[in-house]
C-alpha positions as CSV (number, residue, x, y, z in Angstrom):
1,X,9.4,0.2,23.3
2,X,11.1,1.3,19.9
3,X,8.8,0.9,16.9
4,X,11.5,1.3,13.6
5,X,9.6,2.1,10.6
6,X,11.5,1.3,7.1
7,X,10.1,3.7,4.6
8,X,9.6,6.3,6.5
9,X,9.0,8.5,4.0
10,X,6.9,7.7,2.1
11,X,2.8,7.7,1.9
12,X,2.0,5.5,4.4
13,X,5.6,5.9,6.6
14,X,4.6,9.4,7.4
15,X,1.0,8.5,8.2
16,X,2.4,5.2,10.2
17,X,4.9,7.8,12.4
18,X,2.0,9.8,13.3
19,X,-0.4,6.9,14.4
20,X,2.6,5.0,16.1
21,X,2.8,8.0,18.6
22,X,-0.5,6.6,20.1
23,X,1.5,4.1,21.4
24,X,5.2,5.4,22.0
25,X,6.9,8.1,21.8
26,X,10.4,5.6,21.2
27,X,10.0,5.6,16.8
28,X,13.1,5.5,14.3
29,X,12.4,6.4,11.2
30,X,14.8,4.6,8.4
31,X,14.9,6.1,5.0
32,X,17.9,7.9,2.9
33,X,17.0,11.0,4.1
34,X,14.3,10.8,6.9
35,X,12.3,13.6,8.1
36,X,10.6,14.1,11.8
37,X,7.2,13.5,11.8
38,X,7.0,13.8,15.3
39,X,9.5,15.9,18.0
40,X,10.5,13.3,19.6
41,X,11.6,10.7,16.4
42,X,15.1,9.4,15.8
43,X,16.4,9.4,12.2
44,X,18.2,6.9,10.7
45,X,19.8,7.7,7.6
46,X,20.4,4.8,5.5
47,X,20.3,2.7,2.2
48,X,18.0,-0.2,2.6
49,X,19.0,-1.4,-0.8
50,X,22.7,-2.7,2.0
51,X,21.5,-6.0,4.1
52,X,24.5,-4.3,6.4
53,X,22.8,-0.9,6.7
54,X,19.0,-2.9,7.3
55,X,20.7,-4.7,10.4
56,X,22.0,-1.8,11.9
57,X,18.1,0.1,11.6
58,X,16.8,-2.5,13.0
59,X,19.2,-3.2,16.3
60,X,17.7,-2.1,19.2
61,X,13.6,-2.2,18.0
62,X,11.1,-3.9,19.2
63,X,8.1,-3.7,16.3
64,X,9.7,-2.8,12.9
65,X,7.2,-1.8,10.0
66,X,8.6,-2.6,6.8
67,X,6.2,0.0,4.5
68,X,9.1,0.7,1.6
69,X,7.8,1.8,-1.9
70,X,10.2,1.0,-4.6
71,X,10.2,2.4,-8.1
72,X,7.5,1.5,-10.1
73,X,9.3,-0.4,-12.2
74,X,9.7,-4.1,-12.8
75,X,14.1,-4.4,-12.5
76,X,14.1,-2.0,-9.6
77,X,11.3,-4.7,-7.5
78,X,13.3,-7.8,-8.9
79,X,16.8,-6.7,-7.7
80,X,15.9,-4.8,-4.5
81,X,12.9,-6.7,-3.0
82,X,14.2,-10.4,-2.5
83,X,17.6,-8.9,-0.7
84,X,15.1,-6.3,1.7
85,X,12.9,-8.8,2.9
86,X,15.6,-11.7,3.5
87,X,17.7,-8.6,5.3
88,X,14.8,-7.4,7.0
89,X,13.8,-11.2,8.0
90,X,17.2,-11.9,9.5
91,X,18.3,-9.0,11.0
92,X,14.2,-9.0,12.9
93,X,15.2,-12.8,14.5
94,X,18.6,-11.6,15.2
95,X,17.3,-8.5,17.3
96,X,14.1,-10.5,18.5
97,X,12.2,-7.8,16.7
98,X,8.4,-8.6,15.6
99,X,7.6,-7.4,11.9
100,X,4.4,-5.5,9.9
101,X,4.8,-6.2,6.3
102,X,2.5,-3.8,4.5
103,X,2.1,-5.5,1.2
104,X,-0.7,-5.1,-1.7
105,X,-2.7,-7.8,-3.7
106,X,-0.8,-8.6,-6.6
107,X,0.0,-12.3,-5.6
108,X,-3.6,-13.2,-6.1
109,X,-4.9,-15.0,-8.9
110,X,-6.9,-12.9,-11.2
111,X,-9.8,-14.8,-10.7
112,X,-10.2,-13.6,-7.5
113,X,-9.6,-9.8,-8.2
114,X,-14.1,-9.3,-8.0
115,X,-13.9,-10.8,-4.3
116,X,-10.1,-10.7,-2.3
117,X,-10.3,-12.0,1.0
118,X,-6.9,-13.3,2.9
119,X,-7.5,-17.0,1.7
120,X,-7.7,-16.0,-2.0
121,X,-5.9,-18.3,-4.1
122,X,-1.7,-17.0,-4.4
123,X,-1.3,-17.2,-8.8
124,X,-0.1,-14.2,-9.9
125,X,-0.7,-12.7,-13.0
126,X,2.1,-10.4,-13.7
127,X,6.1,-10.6,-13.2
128,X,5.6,-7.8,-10.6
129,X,3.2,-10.3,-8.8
130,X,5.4,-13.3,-8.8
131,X,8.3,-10.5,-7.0
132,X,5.3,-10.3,-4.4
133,X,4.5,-13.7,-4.1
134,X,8.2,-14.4,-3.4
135,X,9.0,-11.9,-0.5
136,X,5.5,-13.2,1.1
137,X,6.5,-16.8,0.8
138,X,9.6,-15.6,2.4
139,X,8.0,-14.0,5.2
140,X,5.1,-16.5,5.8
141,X,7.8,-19.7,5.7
142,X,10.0,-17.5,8.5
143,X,6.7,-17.3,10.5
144,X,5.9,-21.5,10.0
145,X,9.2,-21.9,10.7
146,X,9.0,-20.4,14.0
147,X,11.7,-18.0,13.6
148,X,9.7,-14.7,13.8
149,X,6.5,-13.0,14.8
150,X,5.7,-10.9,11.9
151,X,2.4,-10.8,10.2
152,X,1.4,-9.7,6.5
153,X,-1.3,-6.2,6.5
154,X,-2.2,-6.2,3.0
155,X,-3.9,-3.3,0.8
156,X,-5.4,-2.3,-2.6
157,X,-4.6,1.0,-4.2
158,X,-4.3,4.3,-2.3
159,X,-6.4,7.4,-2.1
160,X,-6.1,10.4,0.6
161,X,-5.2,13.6,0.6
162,X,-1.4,14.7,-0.2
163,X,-1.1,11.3,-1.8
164,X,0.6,12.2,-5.3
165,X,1.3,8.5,-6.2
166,X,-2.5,7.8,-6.0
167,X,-3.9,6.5,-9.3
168,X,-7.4,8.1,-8.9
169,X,-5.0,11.4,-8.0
170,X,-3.2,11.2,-10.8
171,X,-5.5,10.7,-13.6
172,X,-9.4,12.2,-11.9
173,X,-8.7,14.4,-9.4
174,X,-5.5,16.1,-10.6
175,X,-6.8,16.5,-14.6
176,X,-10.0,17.9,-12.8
177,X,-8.0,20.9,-10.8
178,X,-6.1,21.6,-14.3
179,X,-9.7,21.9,-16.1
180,X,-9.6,18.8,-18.1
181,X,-11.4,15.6,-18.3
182,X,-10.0,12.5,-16.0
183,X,-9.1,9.5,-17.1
184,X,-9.7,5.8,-16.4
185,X,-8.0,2.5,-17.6
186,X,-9.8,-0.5,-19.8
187,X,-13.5,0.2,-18.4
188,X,-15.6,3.1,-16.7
189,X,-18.1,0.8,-15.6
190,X,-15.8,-1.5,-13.6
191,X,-16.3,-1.9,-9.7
192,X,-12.7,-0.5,-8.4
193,X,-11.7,-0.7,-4.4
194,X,-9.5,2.3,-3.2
195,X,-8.1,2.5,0.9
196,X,-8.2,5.7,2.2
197,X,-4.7,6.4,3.0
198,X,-5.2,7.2,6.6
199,X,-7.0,4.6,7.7
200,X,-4.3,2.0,6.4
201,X,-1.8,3.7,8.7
202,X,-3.9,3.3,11.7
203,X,-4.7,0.1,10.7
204,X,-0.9,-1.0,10.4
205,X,0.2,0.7,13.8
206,X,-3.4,-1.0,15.5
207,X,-2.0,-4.3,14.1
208,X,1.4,-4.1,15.3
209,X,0.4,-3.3,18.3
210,X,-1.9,-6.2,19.4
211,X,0.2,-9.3,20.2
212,X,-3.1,-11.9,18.7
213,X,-2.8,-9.9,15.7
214,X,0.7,-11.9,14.7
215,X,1.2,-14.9,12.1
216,X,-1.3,-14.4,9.9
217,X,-2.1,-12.4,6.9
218,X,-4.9,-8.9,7.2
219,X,-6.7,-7.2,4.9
220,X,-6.5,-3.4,6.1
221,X,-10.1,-1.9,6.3
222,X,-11.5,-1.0,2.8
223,X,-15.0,0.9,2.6
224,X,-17.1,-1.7,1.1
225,X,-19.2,0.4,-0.9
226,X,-17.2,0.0,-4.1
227,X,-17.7,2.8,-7.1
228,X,-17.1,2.2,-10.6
229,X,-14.4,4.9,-12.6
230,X,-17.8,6.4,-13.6
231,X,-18.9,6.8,-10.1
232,X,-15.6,8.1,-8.4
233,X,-15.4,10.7,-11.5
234,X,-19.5,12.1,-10.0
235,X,-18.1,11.6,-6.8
236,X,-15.3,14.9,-7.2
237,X,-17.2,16.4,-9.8
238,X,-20.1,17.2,-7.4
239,X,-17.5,17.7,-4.7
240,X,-15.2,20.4,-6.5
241,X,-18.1,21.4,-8.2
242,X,-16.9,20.6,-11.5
243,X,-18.9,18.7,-14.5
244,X,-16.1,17.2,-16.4
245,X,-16.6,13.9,-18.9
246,X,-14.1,10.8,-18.2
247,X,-11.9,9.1,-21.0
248,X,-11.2,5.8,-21.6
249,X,-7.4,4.7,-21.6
250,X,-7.5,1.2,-24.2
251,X,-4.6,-1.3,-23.7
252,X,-3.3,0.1,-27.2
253,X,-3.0,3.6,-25.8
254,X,-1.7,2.8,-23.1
255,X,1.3,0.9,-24.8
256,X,1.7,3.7,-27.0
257,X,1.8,6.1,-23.7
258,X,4.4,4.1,-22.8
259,X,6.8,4.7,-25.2
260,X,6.9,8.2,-23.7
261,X,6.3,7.7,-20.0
262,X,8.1,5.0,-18.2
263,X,5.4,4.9,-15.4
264,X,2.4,3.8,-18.3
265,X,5.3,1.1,-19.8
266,X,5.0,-0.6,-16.6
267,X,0.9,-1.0,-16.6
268,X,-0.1,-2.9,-19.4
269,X,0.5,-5.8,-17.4
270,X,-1.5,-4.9,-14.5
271,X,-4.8,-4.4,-17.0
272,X,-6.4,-7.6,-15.6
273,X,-7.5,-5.6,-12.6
274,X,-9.7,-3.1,-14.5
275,X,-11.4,-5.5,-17.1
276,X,-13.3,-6.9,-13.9
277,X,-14.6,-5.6,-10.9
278,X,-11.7,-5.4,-8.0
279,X,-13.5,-5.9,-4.5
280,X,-11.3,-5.9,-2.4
281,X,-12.9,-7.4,1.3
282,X,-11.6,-6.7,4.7
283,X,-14.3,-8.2,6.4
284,X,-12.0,-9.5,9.0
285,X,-10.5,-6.4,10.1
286,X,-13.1,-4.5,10.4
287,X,-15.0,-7.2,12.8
288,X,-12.0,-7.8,14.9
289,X,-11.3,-3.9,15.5
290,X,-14.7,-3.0,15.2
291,X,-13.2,-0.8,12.8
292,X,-15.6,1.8,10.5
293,X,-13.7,2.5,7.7
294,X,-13.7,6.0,6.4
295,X,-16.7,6.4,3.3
296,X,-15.3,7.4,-0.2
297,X,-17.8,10.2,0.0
298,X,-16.2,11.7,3.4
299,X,-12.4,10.5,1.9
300,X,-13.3,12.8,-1.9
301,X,-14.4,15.7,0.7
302,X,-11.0,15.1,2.8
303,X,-9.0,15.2,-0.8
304,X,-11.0,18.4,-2.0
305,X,-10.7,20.1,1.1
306,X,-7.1,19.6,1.6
């Protein structure tokens, strides 16, 4: 059985080709410039931004794992998203190909941000959210529709270890190893959600390979034990042994921040999630897996350690 993963590069591709060996040793790995995880991948050079070069990846798979992380940047998600997912949708029903979609939670209305579940209302809040609301809708209507078997694995932001793209990397753990205080956005106090990298891979590759699992939407498993900014900060301070003081990030610093750093022009939009607690519940997972999620005190030691 070929398992084709699209975006196999990055974060969660290279994680996804590792697990996905539990379960075949037949993987492609699509990116520009792919790199073997495993001995015994295929690569598949190729620019998924050309519907012509999707179809061609995904001839010949059986399970294809779309896990592709664009730019951060709003014009780079409203040009290339809408033409992946209607290339990835057709070319999956021409080639009878099932589909993973491993999404995040942007779509949801922000009044659901303190409790996400998969039946939280869909009212985004952001123009990056209503580009995630559309390729869902895409998806989900393909599924009504009867034309594929794909299903939606959904997740909040990253943490693990080699994961430079990782907010609570970037701004705690990173100023920590240079000697200076972290930062954290809007409010210290602020219940925050974080998946532990690896365990969202295994998820994904548990998930595509369980037929039940199909036409519906998952929430990948999340330790439920939420921490506030304040809390994650003791959490590495007591594990790199460090006793460091963490700085608040206002909306007006971050807009001026952004006039020098393209990555902080694209957040002030996204501050609804960090005025509120962001729980983010994968209740559901976990009972229908029987799945223990890794702890954020054993995921901080895993980070550290590495």
């Amino acid at each position: 059985m070929k398992q084709t993963i699209l975006g196999a590069n990055g974060t969660i591709g290279k994680l996804l080709a590792k697990e996905l060996l539990n379960y075949t040793q037949n993987i492609r790995l699509v990116s520009r410039n792919p790199e073997k995880i495993n001995d015994s991948d295929e690569l598949f050079p190729a620019d998924l931004t050309d519907a012509k070069m999707v179809d061609k990846a995904i001839e010949g798979s059986d399970i294809v794992y779309l896990v592709v992380g664009f730019d951060y940047n709003l014009k780079a998600w409203q040009n290339n998203w809408p033409r992946l997912m209607k290339a990835t949708i057709e070319s999956c029903i021409k080639h009878k190909a099932k589909l993973v979609f491993f999404d995040n939670v942007y779509m949801y209305d922000k009044s659901a941000i303190p409790n996400m579940t998969e039946d939280s209302p869909i009212n985004p809040s952001s123009k990056k959210g209503l580009v995630r609301k559309e390729i869902a809708e895409m998806l989900l209507k393909a599924v009504a529709e009867k034309k594929i078997n794909a299903l939606i694995a959904r997740a909040p932001d990253f943490y693990g270890p080699g994961n430079q793209n990782s907010y609570l990397i970037q701004v705690v753990y990173n100023n920590l190893i240079k000697g200076k205080n972290a930062n954290w956005f809007i409010n210290a106090n602020k219940k925050h959600s974080f998946i532990y990298t690896p365990d969202a891979a295994k998820a994904c590759a548990l998930l595509g390979n369980t037929n039940d699992a199909y036409n519906q939407v998952w929430h990948l498993p999340t330790d439920d034990h939420t921490l506030s900014g304040q809390e994650w900060l003791d959490l590495f301070n007591k594990e790199m042994k460090t006793d460091k003081k963490l700085s608040i990030l206002p909306m007006f610093l971050i807009r001026i921040l952004g006039i020098f750093m393209p990555f902080m022009r694209e957040m002030p939009e996204m501050m609804y999630q960090y005025y509120q607690d962001y729980f983010f519940d994968s209740t559901k997972f976990k009972k229908r897996f029987n799945f223990t999620p890794t702890s954020y005190q054993m995921g901080v030691k895993q980070i550290v350690n590495s």
